[in-house]
Each structure stands twice: as structure tokens, then as C-alpha cells.
C-alpha positions in Angstrom: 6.7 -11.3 22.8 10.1 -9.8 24.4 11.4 -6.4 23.5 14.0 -8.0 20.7 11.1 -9.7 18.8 8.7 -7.0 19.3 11.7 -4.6 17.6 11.9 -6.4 14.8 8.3 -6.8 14.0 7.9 -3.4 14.1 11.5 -2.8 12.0 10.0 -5.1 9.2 7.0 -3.4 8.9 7.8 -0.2 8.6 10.0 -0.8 6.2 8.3 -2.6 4.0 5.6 0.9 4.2 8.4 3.2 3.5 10.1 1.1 0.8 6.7 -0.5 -1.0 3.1 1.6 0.8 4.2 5.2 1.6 4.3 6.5 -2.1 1.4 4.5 -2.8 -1.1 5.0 0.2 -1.4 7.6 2.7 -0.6 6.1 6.0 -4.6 5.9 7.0 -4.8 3.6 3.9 -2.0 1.2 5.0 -4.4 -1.2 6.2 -6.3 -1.6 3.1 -2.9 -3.9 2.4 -1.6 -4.9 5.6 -4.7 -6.6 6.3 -5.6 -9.2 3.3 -2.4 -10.1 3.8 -2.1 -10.7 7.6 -4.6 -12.8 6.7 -3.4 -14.8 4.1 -0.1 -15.2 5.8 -2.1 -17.1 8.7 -3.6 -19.2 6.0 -0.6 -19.6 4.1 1.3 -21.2 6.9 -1.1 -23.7 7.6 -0.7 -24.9 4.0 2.9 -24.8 4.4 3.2 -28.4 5.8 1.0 -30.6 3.0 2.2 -28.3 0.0 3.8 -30.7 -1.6 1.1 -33.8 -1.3 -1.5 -31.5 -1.6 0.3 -30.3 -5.6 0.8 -34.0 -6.2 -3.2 -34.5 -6.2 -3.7 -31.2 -7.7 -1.4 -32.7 -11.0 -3.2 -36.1 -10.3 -6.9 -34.2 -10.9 -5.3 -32.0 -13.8 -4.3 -35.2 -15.7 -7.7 -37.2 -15.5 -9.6 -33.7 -15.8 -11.1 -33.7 -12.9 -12.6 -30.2 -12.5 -13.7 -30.6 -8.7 -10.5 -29.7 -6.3 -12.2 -30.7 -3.3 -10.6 -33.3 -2.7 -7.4 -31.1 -1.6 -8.7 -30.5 1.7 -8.4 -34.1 2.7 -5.3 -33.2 2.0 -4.9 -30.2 3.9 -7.3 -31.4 6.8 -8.3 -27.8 6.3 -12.0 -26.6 4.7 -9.2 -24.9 2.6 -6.5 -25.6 0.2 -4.3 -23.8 -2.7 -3.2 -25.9 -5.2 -0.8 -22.6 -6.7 2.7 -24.1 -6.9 4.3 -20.8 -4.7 4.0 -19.9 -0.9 4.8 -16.6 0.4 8.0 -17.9 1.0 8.4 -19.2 -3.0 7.0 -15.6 -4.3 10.4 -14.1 -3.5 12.3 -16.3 -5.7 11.2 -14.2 -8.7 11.0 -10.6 -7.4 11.0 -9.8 -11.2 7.8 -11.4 -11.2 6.1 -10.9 -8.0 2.7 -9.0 -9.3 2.1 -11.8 -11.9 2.9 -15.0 -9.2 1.1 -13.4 -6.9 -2.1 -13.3 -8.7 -1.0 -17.2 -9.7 -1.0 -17.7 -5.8 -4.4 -16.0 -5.0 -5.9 -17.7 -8.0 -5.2 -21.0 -6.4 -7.1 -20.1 -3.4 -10.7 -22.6 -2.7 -13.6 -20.8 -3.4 -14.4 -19.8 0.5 -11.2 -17.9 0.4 -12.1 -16.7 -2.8 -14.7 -14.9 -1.3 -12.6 -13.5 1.6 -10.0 -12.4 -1.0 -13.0 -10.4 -2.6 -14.4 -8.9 -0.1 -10.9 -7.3 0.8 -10.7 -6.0 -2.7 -7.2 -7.2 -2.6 -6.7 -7.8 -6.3 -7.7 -4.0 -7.1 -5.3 -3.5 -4.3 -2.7 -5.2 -6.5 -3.1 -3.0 -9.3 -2.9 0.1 -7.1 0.7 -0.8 -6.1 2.1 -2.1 -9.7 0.3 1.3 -11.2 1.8 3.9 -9.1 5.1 5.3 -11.0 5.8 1.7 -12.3 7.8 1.5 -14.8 5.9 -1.1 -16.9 2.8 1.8 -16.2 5.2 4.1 -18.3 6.2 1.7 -21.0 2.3 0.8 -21.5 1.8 5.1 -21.9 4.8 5.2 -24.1 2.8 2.5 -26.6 0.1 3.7 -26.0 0.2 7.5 -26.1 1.9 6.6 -29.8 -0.5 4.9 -30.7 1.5 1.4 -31.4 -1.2 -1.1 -29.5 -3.5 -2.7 -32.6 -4.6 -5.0 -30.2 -4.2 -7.0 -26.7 -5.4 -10.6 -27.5 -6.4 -12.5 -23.5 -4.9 -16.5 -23.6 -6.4 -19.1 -21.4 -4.5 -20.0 -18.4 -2.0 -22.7 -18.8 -0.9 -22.4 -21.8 2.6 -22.5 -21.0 4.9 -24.9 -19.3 6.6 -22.9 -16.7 3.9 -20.9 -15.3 -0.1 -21.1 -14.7 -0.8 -17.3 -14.5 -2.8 -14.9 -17.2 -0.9 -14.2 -20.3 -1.5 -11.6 -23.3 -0.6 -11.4 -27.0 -0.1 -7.8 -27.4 -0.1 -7.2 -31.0 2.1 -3.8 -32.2 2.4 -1.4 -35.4 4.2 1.6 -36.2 1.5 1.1 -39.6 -1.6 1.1 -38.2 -4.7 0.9 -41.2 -6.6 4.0 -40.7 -9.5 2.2 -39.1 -7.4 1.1 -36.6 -6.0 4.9 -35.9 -6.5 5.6 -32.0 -8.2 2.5 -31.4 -7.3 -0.6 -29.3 -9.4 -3.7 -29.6 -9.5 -6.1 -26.8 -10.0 -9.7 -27.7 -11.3 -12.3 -25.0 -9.6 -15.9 -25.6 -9.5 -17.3 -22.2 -12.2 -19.5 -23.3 -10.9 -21.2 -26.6 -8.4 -24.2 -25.4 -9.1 -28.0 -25.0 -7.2 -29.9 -22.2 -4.5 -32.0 -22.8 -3.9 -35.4 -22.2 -1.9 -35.4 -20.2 -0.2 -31.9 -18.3 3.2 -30.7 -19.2 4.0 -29.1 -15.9 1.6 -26.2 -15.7 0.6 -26.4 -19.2 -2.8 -28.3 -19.4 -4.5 -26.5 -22.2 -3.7 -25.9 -25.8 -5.5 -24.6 -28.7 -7.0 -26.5 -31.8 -6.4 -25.0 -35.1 -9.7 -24.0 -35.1 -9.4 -21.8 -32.3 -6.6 -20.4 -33.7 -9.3 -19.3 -36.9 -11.4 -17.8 -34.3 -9.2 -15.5 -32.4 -7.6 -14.7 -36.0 -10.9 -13.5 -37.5 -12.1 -12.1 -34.5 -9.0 -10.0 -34.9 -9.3 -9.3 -38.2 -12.9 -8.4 -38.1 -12.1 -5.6 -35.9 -16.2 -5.8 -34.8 -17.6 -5.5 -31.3 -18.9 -8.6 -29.8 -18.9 -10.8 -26.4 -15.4 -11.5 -27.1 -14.1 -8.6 -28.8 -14.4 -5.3 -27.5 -13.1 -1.5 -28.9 -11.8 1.5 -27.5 -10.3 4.5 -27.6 -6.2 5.0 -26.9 -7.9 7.4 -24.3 -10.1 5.1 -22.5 -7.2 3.2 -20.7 -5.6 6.3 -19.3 -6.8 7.9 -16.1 -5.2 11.3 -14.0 -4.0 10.1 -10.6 -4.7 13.0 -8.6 -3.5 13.8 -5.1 -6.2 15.2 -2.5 -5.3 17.2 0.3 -7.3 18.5 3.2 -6.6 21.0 6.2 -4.4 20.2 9.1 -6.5 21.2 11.8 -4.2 21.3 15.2 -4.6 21.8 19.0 -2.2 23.2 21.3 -1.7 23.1 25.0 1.3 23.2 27.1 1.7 20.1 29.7 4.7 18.6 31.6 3.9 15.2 29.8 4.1 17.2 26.4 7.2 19.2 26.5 8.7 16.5 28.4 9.6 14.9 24.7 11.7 18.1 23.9 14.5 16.4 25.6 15.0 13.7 22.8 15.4 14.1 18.9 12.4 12.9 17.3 14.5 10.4 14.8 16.0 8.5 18.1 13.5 9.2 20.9 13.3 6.2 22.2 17.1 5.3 22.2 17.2 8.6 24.3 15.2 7.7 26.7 16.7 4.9 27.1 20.2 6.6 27.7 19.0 8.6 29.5 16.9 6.4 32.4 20.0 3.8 31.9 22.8 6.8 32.7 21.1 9.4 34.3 23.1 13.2 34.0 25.7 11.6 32.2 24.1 12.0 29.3 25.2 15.9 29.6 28.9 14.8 31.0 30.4 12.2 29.3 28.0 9.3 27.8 31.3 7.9 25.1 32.4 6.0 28.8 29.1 4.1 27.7 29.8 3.1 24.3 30.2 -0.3 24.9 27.1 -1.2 26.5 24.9 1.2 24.1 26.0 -1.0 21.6 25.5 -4.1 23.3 21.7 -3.1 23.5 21.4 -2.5 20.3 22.7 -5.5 19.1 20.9 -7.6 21.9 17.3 -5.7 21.0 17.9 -5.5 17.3 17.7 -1.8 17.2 18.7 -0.7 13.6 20.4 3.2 13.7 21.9 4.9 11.5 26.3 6.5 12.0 24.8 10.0 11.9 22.0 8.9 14.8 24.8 6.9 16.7 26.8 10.1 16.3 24.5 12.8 17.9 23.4 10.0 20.5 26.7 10.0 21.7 27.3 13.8 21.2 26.8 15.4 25.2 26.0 19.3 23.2 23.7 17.6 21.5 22.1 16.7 24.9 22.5 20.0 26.2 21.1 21.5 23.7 18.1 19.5 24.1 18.2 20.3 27.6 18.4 23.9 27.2 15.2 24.1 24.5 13.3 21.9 27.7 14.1 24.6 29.9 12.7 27.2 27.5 9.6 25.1 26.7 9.2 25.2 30.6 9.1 28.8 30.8 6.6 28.8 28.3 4.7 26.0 30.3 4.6 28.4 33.0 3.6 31.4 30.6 0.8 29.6 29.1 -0.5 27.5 31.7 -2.7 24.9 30.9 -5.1 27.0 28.5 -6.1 25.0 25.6 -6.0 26.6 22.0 -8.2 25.5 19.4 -7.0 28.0 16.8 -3.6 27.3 16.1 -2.9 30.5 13.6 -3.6 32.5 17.1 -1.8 30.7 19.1 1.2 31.1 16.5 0.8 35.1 17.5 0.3 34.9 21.1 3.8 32.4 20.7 5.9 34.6 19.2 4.6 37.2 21.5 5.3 35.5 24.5 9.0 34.9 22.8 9.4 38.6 22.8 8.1 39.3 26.8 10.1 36.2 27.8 13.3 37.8 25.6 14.1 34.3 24.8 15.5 33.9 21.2 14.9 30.5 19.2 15.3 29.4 15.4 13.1 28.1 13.3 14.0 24.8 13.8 13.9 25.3 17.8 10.3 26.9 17.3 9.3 24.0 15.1 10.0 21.4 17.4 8.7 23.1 20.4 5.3 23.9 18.9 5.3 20.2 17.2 5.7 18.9 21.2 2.6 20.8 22.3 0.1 20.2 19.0 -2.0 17.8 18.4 -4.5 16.8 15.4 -8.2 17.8 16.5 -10.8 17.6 13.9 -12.6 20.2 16.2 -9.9 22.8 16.2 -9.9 25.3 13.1 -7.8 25.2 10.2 -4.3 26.0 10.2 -3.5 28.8 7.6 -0.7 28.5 5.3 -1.1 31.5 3.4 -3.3 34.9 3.0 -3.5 36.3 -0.5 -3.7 39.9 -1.4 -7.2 39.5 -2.9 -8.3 37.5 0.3 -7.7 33.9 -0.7 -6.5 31.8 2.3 -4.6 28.8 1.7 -4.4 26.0 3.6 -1.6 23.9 5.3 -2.8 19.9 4.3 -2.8 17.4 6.7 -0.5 14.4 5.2 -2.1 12.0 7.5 -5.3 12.6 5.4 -4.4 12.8 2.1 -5.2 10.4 -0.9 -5.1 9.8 -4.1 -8.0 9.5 -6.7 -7.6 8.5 -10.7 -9.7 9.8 -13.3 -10.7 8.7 -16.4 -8.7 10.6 -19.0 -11.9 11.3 -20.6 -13.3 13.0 -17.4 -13.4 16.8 -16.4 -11.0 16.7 -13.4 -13.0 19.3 -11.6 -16.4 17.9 -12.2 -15.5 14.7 -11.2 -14.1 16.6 -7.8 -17.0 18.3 -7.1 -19.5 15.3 -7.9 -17.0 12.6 -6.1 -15.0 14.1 -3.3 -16.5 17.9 -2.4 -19.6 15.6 -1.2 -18.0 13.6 1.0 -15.0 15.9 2.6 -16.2 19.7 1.3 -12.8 21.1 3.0 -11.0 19.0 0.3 -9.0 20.6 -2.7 -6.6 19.2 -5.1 -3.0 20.0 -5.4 -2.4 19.8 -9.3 1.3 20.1 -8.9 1.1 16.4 -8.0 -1.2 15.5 -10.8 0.5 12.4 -13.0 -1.3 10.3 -16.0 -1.3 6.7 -15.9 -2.3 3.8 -18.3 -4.1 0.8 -16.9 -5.8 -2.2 -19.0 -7.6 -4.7 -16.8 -9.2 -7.4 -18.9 -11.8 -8.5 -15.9 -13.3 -5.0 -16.2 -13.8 -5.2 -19.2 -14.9 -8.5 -19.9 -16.3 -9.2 -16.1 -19.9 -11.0 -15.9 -21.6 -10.8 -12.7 -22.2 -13.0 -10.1 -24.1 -11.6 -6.9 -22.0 -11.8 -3.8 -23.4 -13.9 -1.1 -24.6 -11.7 1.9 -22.1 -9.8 4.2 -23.5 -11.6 7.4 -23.0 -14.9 5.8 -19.4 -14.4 4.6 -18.3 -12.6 7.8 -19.8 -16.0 10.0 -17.6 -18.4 7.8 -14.8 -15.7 8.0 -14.7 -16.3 11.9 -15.5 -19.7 11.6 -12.5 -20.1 9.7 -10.3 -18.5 11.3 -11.9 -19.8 14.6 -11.4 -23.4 13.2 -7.2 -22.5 12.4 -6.3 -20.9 15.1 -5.4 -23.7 17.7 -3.6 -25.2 14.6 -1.7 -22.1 13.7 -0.6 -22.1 17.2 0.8 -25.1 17.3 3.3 -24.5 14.5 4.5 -20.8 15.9 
């Protein structure tokens, strides 16, 4: 891969994190997301070419209801098909709609990828993202919280011409009957449909007027059963919480550390680039270089912003970079190489040395100085934000480490804490000031019936079998 591709892998990815994952997952979790669909993108493009033939039998099955689909992967000349009319290309088509084709798209997955897309938890992954601060998550607490949902009613899939996916009745009242009064019944009908003759584009299924009875007296009813279920408005809402734990930090002095004082953080690496490219005129006059900046920008497909551009060009801007490396080399020479595992004394013996040295910094001088030298060490002790009168110490949290946890509505916050997290990470607390509320209503929680996963060593062996068996083939079309 040469540096212009490599760039722009790593462009694209991190912003799709800061524009779709950062709000949502810390930036250990980013994984849980990128992965499933790494995956799935390898899997996807080897489906790419027989898509077409491979819907063509799919609509050939559907019309003489034929429920085996095996017979796609003659089709594919895979041990895999997906007979879900969208690719990842396709699922951009409809952005409006993304979260509900998705879940179209993993739904047409064969059962062997089935299992792979359950062992990622990818779907519960789904939910996360659509959930956090969404605004259909508000318009479902708006209903909710005033008390206007009589009941959600769960169709079979399709039901409808222009799409295959899961669709909901949701039935609404500003009169609810008193026995309905802070309750929400759930009512399972993806079971009551016969199949058609013959398919009108994704619709296959339709119901009898019989079914139509059922669902309507299961509604009316208002009883629990197998396919009717009752809750409270409560029961759907959760507290997202936000969990923070120490930052825990470090420090020693080296030439290889402070060497990165030279550069701004935000354009390090065009910096150093200038800089090994131009040499000293980076302090003189690096404008006389515009030109050919730009070229390698454009030729490596670096994206930077006018303001960047601006101080890149901007020789004080240099110097003053240069003249806080001279300073952090003083301090090299002060400090040695002693290593400090307790960063609130080391923040002492800092300003201290400041004072003996007679060398006056800022804060944001200091800041970036002390960021160059300090590194994350679980090892090292806590780094203390604040000391209260009565003895309290508060913490500074690590934002590499924090996550998020939601709550039943119903549960005590702190018991569920101290029962759930405290266990697991006892240096944990939570900051409240983050705390939102949420409404979620997932009818496969609700209505889920079992069925024992094969075992982990069997799954992982046809996971790298799989991919084993693809990968010559994937290489052939990249």
C-alpha cells in the first residue's frame, strides 16, 4: 500500500469514528463495530459479482415456496450467499433508512454467517448506535413518557411491496381506557400470514381475514399470552449512564519524548515532513515552499484545514515551537532520566524546577510540555483533580477508558453500580452530569425463544475455514 492509499484509509476511518462511533463508544470500544463489519465487507464483495443471478433464484424459490435457499450457493460458488436485494454499496442509496436496510441486509445472510453475525453481537451493536441521542429515541420518549402508545402490533416480514425488513403497527391515543393507563401491550404477529401465489416484488405474504380476527382480539383482549405481552410505560426506558475511571500517568523526560514539542499536535506529521523536506527554513522563510507543500498534499491526499495550512506556513509559529524545545531541554537536563510514577508529585517538583530554572511558561506551554513527557501506566497512581475541604479527593478520568452503561428505568442507579461495575473496575465512579434517559423497544427480547449456540471451538474452525476458503478469491478481485 503506498503512502497516498494508506492516507486515505486512515482519513476514511477516522472519520467515519468522529462523525458516527466517538459519541457513541469510547475509543477502546471502536472495535466492537469496526470488526463485524471488516468482516462483512470481505464477504460482501465476493457476493458483489453473482448478486443479480443469485436474486433471480432467490424470486424463483420465493414464487414456488421453496423454503430451502441452498441452492444460492451454486450460485455464488461460495458455502455462502445473501439473497437481501442491497449491498453495502446499495445501503447508501437510502441514508434515511440505513438502520432498517441494514437489518434487511444481515437478515439475508445463510445460516453459517448467521452465526458469525451472532457471535459479534452486531445486531445489539445496531441498536447502540440508532439509540444514542437519536432523534427517533426522542420521539419514542415523547410518546411514551405521555403515555400515547396503546399498543405496538409486530407484522410478518414481507408484507409490503417495496421492502422485505420488520414492520410495526403502532397503535396511538390521547384517550386511553383506564386499563390501558401506563401500559403498553406488545402483540407478536410475525407468525399469522400465508404466502402468496405468486410474489409482488418483496411482498410474498399476506394475511387472511382470519388472521386479521386474531391479532384484533388479541388486541382487544388486552391479556398476556405467547403472543401478547404487557408492560409498564417504564419498562422500555433505561438511564444511559457515563462511567469514568482515573487517569493514571507516568512521566519521564527523554530526547525521543520532547523531541515532539517541535510540532503542533493537530499537524505533527505535516511538520515533520516540512521540516526533514526544508531543513532551518522552516524558521526563515518556508511561504518560498508553498508550492510544493501543496503539491504533497494533493499527491498524498492529505486533508488540512486553512487555519492548519495557516500556522504551517507561519515561521513564529515554528519558532515558537522551537523555543518551548529548548525549554523542555533544560528540563531534560534538570530531570534526567528519573521516572515518576506519581504524576500529582511530579506536577510540584515541575513547577519547582520552573521557578530554579527562572523560565516562565503558560498554561498552554506547560500543558503541552507535560503531555510530551506522560504516558498512561496502569501501574502509576492516580492523577488528582481536586482535594476537598472535608478530604474528598477527586479524580481526573481517563477518556480512553470510559463507557457507557444503561439502566433499567426501574433500577436503583447506584445499586446496579455497585452490583455491576464496582466488581469489575472498583476505581470506577459515575459522572451524573452526563446521565440521559432513553426509550428502547426490541421485540426479539421480548418475544426471543432460545436456541443453544453451537460451541465456540466449532464456530471459530468454520470462521477460519471460511475466511480461509475466500481469501484467494477476494484477492483476485482487489
Amino acid at each position: 500500500m503506498n503512502q497516498k492509499v494508506h492516507n486515505q484509509t486512515v482519513n476514511l476511518i477516522w472519520s467515519i469514528a468522529d462523525d458516527v462511533l466517538r459519541d457513541v463508544y469510547t475509543r477502546g470500544k471502536y472495535r466492537d463495530i469496526i470488526l463485524p463489519f471488516t468482516v462483512l465487507r470481505r464477504l460482501d464483495v465476493l457476493l458483489v459479482p453473482t448478486k443479480e443471478e443469485a436474486l433471480k433464484t432467490y424470486q424463483f424459490l420465493q414464487d414456488n415456496g421453496i423454503d430451502n435457499k441452498s441452492a444460492l450457493t451454486g450460485v455464488t460458488k461460495l458455502p455462502f450467499y445473501n439473497f437481501s436485494k442491497f449491498t453495502f454499496e446499495t445501503l447508501l442509496y437510502d441514508p434515511s433508512n440505513i438502520v432498517a436496510n441494514l437489518e434487511n441486509y444481515l437478515d439475508g445472510f445463510s445460516d453459517n454467517v448467521q452465526e458469525i453475525i451472532s457471535k459479534f453481537k452486531l445486531r445489539n451493536q445496531l441498536q447502540t448506535m440508532e439509540e444514542a441521542g437519536s432523534g427517533e429515541s426522542e420521539i419514542r420518549r415523547f410518546i411514551i413518557e405521555h403515555d400515547y402508545l396503546e399498543a405496538i402490533i409486530g407484522l410478518p416480514k414481507n408484507m409490503f411491496y417495496n421492502t422485505g425488513i420488520n414492520t410495526y403497527i403502532w397503535v396511538l391515543s390521547n384517550r386511553k381506557p383506564e386499563h390501558r393507563k401506563g401500559k403498553v401491550q406488545l402483540i407478536d404477529a410475525s407468525d399469522y400470514y400465508v404466502k402468496m401465489r405468486k410474489s409482488l416484488g418483496d411482498k410474498s405474504y399476506e394475511f387472511t381475514a382470519e388472521h386479521i380476527d386474531i391479532i384484533t382480539n388479541l388486541y382487544l383482549d388486552f391479556k398476556e399470552n405467547d403472543k401478547s405481552k404487557i408492560f409498564d410505560n417504564s419498562d422500555f426506558g433505561y438511564h444511559k449512564i457515563t462511567v469514568e475511571r482515573p487517569l493514571c500517568l507516568k512521566v519521564q523526560f527523554t530526547p525521543e519524548a520532547i523531541e515532539k514539542i517541535k510540532f503542533i499536535d493537530a499537524i505533527s506529521e505535516e511538520m515533520q515532513w516540512c521540516l526533514e523536506r526544508f531543513g532551518d527554513d522552516v524558521y526563515t522563510n518556508l511561504k518560498q515552499h508553498k508550492e510544493l507543500i501543496e503539491k504533497h498534499f494533493e499527491v498524498n491526499d492529505i486533508s488540512i484545514t486553512p487555519a492548519n495550512k495557516k500556522k504551517l506556513l507561519d515561521v513564529t509559529v515554528w519558532k515558537k515551537q522551537q523555543e518551548l524545545y529548548k525549554i523542555a531541554f533544560k528540563l531534560l537536563e534538570h530531570f534526567g532520566d528519573e521516572v515518576f510514577m506519581d504524576f500529582n508529585h511530579f506536577s510540584k517538583l515541575f513547577d519547582k524546577a520552573l521557578k530554579t530554572l527562572d523560565i516562565k511558561l503558560g498554561a498552554p506551554e506547560k500543558k503541552q510540555i507535560i503531555n510530551a513527557v506522560s504516558v498512561r501506566d496502569e501501574n502509576a497512581q492516580k492523577v488528582i483533580k481536586k482535594k476537598e475541604k472535608d478530604g474528598t479527593i477527586s479524580y481526573e478520568p481517563d477518556a480512553e477508558l470510559r463507557d457507557t452503561e444503561s439502566i433499567p428505568l426501574k433500577d436503583d442507579i447506584e445499586a446496579y453500580f455497585e452490583a455491576e461495575v464496582l466488581p469489575h473496575v472498583e476505581d470506577a465512579w459515575i459522572d451524573h452530569s452526563k446521565t440521559t434517559v432513553g426509550y428502547e423497544i426490541s421485540f426479539t427480547k421480548y418475544f426471543y425463544t432460545f436456541t443453544p449456540l453451537r460451541e465456540l471451538d466449532d464456530i471459530a474452525k468454520d470462521i477460519k475455514a471460511l475466511m480461509d476458503e475466500t481469501q484467494n478469491q477476494l484477492s483476485e478481485i482487489l
